[in-house]
N, C-alpha and C positions, 0 to 999 in steps of 0.2 A: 294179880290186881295191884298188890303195893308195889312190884315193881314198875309196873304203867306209870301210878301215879307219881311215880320217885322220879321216873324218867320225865313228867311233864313238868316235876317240879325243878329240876335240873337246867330244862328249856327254858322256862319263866326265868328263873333268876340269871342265867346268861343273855337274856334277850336284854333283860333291866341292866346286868351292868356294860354291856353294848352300847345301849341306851345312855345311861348316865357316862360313857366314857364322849362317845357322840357331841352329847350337849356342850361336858367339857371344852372336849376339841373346838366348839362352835364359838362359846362365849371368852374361849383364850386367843382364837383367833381375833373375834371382836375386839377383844381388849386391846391384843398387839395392833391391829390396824387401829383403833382410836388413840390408842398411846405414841402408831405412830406421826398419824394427822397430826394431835398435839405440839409432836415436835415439830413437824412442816409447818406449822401457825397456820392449817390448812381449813380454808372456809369452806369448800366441794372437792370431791372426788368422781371425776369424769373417767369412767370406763381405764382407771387404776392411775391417771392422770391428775396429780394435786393441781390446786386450785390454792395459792396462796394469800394468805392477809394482805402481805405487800401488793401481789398484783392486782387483789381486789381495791385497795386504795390508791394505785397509780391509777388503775381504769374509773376509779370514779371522778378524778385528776383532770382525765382526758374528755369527760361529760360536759363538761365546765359548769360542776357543782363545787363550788365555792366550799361549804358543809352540810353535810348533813347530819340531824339530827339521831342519836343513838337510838332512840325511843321508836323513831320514825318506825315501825318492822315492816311494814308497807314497803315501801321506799325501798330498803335495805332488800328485801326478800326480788324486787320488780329486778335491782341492778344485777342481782346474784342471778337470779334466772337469763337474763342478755350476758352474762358472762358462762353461763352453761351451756347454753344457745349456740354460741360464737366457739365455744371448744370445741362443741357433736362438729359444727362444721369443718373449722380447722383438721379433725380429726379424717374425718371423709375426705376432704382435701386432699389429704396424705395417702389416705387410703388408695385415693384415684391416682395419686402420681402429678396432680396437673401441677408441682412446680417442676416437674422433667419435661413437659410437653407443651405449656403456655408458657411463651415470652414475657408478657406483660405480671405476672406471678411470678416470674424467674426474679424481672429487673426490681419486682418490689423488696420481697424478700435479701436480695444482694444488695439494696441500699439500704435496708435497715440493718445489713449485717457492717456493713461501712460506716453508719454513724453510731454502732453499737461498738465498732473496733478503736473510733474516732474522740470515744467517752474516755475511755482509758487513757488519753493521750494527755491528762489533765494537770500536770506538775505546773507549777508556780513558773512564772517568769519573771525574773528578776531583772531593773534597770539597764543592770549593766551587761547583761546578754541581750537587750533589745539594743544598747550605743552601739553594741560590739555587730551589731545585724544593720542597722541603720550606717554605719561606718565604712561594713564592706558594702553596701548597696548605696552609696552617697549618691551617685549619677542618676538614683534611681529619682530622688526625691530633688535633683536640682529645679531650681526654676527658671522658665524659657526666659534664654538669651535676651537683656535687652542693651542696648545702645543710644547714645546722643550721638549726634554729628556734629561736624566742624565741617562745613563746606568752603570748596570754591570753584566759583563756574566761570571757563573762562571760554567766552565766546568763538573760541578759533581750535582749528584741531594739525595746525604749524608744529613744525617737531621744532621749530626754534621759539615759540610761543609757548610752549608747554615745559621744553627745558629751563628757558627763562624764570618761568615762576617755579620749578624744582630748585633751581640754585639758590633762589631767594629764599626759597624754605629752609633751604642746608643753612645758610648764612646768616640770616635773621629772624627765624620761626616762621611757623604756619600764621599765626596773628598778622605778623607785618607783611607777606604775602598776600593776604587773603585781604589785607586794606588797600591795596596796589592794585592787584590783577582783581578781585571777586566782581562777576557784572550779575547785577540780581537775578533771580529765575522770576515765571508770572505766577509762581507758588512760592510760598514759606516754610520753612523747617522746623516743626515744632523745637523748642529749645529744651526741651525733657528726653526722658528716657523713652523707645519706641521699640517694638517688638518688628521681627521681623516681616511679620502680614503688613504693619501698615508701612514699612519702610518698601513693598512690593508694589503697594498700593499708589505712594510717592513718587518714588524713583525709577522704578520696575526691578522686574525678578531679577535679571542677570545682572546687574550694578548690584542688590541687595545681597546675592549671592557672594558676592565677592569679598567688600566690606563685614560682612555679619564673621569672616574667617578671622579681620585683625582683631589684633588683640588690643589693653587700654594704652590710647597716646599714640598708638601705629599708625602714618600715613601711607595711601593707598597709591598707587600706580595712576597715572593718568587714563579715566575710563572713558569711552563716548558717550557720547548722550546729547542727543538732536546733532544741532549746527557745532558743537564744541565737545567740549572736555569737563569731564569733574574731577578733581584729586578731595580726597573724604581723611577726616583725621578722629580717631574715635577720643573721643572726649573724654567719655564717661561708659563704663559696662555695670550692670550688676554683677559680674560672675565674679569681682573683684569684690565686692561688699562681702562683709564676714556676717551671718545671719545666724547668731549664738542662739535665740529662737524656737531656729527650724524644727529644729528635732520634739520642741516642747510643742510648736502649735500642730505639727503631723503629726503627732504622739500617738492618736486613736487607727489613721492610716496605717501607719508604722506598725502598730501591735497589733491591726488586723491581718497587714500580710504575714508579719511571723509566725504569726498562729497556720496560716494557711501554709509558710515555709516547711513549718515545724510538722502540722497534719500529713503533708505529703511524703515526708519521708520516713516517718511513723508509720503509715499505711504500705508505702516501699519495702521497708525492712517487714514485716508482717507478714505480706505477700510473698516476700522471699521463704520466709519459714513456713511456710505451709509448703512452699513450692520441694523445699527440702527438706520436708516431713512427707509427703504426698507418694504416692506411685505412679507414677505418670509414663504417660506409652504415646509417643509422638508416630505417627503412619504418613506417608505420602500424601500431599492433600490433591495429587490427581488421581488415587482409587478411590474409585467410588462404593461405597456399601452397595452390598446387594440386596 
């Protein structure tokens, strides 16, 4: 009989420190996961997935709440739940695969991961790396070609009529020429600078084509035009004017494309390292899967 009893008493007291080793176990694991949320500054935990402070205040960022109040727990408790919400989903998402098998979840996900590669790419730019960009890209930011003319129209298209006023020009300038031989046209020449459109517009294209190649002071070859000839002497170019400026009033231009220079080869070299980090297996692209 005492030994019965000694034996139930034996079971009792291993069951109890079974038991209190159990609970142990229970409340140190609890510790350890809230000791380690703590550290994650973790506001949820979604199926062992943190939920962090920061994300919770970038996604209230993205609500376009301005602040909210601490106090609010309403409020607070509604945002936290659509952040719980949107992880179960996200999480099934994955589950399902559907960024291996929708395009449209492929190309999202791949541009978030492009303007998340794109952040990084944030170093300072300095002056004199945008001169030094604007300097080799100068053609980029010229401005369209413009020209004045010097005309003279001379009614007749005689190769001894045309030579005549070429010699006159050799001998005593295009001025004194052009008071001699010039016979009016039944249009005018604007006496300013003109862009190539309306000089197409005036004269036409292939006369405009020609003239727009000399350079400042250059006279042109005797051209036709109707009943006669023109000889053009370019007066005036911008391409000659020194525009110290430029570079100040393009400045926002300027430092957009570099930024854009600067992103694309950022993302180049990137791609190259994964490319050469990666395992990659190139096949025939005429077998077809079966």
């Amino acid at each position: 009989m005492f030994r019965f009893i000694n034996n139930i008493n034996y079971l009792f007291i291993s069951a109890l420190i079974i038991g209190v080793l159990l609970v142990s176990q229970e409340l140190f694991q609890n510790k350890s996961s809230n000791q380690y949320l703590r550290q994650q500054n973790a506001v949820a935990l979604v199926n062992d997935m943190v939920i962090s402070e920061d994300q919770y205040i970038k996604y209230i960022s993205t609500l376009g709440i301005d602040s909210i109040d601490e106090n609010d727990e309403e409020l607070l408790e509604i945002v936290l739940e659509k952040m719980i919400e949107e992880e179960l989903l996200l999480q099934k998402g994955i589950d399902l695969e559907l960024h291996k098998f929708d395009i449209q979840i492929r190309k999202a996900i791949i541009q978030q991961v492009i303007d998340s590669v794109l952040l990084q790419n944030d170093e300072e730019i300095s002056e004199k790396e945008l001169k030094e960009y604007y300097e080799k890209n100068k053609n980029k930011y010229q401005l369209n070609k413009l020209i004045q003319l010097n005309l003279i129209f001379l009614n007749s298209q005689k190769k001894e009529d045309t030579d005549l006023v070429l010699e006159t020009i050799i001998n005593s300038g295009f001025e004194s020429a052009k008071n001699q031989f010039h016979q009016n046209l039944f249009f005018s020449i604007p006496n300013r600078l003109i862009s190539q459109k309306d000089c197409n517009q005036l004269l036409g294209v292939s006369f405009c084509k020609e003239i727009f190649d000399l350079d400042l002071n250059e006279i042109s070859k005797p051209i036709k035009y109707e009943s006669g000839v023109l000889i053009a002497q370019i007066k005036n170019t911008n391409i000659n004017i020194l525009d110290e400026n430029l570079f100040h009033r393009l400045y926002d231009k300027i430092l957009f494309d570099y930024k854009n220079s600067s992103d694309d080869k950022y993302f180049r070299d990137y791609i190259k390292f994964l490319k050469e980090n990666a395992k990659i297996k190139r096949y025939d692209l005429d077998v077809k899967a079966n």
